[in-house]
C-alpha positions in Angstrom: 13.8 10.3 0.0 14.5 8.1 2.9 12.7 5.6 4.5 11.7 5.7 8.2 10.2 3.1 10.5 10.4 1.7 14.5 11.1 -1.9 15.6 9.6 -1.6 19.1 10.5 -5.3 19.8 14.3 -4.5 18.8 14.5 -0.4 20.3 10.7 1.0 21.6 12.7 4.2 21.4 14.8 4.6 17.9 13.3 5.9 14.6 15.3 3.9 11.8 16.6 5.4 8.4 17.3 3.6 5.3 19.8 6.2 4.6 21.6 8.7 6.8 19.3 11.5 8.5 22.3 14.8 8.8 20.3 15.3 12.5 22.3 16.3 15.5 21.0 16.6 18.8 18.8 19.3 19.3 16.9 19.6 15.8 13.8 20.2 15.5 11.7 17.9 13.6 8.1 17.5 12.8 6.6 14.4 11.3 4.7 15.7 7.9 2.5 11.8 8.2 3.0 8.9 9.8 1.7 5.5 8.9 0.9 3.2 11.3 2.1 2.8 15.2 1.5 5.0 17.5 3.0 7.4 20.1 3.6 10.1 17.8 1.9 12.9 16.1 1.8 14.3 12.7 2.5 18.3 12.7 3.7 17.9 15.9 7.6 19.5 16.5 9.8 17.3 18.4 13.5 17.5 19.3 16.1 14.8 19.1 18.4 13.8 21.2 21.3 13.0 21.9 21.0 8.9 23.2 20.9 6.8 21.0 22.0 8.9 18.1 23.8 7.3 15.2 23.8 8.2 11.6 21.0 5.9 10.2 18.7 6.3 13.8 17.4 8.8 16.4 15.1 9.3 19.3 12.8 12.2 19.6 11.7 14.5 22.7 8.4 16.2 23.3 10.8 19.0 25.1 14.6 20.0 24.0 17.0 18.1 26.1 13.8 15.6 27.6 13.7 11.9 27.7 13.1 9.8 24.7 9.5 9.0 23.2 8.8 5.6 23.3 6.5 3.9 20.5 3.2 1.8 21.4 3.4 0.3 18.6 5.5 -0.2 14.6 5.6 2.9 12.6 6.1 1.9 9.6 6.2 4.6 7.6 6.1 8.4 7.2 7.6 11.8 6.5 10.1 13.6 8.8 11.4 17.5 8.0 13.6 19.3 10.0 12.2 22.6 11.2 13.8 25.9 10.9 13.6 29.3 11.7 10.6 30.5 9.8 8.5 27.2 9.6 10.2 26.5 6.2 11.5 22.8 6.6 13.5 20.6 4.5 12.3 17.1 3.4 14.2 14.8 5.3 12.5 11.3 4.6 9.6 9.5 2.6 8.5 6.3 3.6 7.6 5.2 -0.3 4.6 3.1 1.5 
């Protein structure tokens, strides 16, 4: 599992991972719960994007290929899958919080 949060004093836009996330720009992604912050919605799909992409961060789009999501306030925890074909989704984080 692998730890998620936002630093909106540091990057209003990036989602940080303890660990490396796998995503590429263009993956869908729905937040399973979220803890905290706000800006985002659980069971929502989002895509990420390309800016500011590394392999321990992302930012998310409402729309594939739109601007980044910026964050109101700290997330500081929740569960992010990716989303495939087929609504099936693999578990791609867990706050532990």
């Amino acid at each position: 599992m692998r730890t998620i949060s936002t630093d909106v004093g540091t990057d209003p836009l990036s989602i940080a991972c303890a660990a490396n996330h796998g995503y590429r720009a263009g993956k869908r992604v729905v937040f399973k719960a979220l803890k905290g912050g706000s800006g985002l919605t659980a069971g929502r799909t989002y895509y990420v994007i390309a800016a500011g992409l590394t392999d321990r961060a992302f930012r998310v789009s409402a729309t594939k290929g739109g601007n980044a999501l910026g964050f109101g306030s700290e997330i500081t925890g929740g569960v992010v899958r990716s989303k495939v074909m087929g609504g099936k989704g693999q578990n791609m984080g867990d706050t532990g919080g």
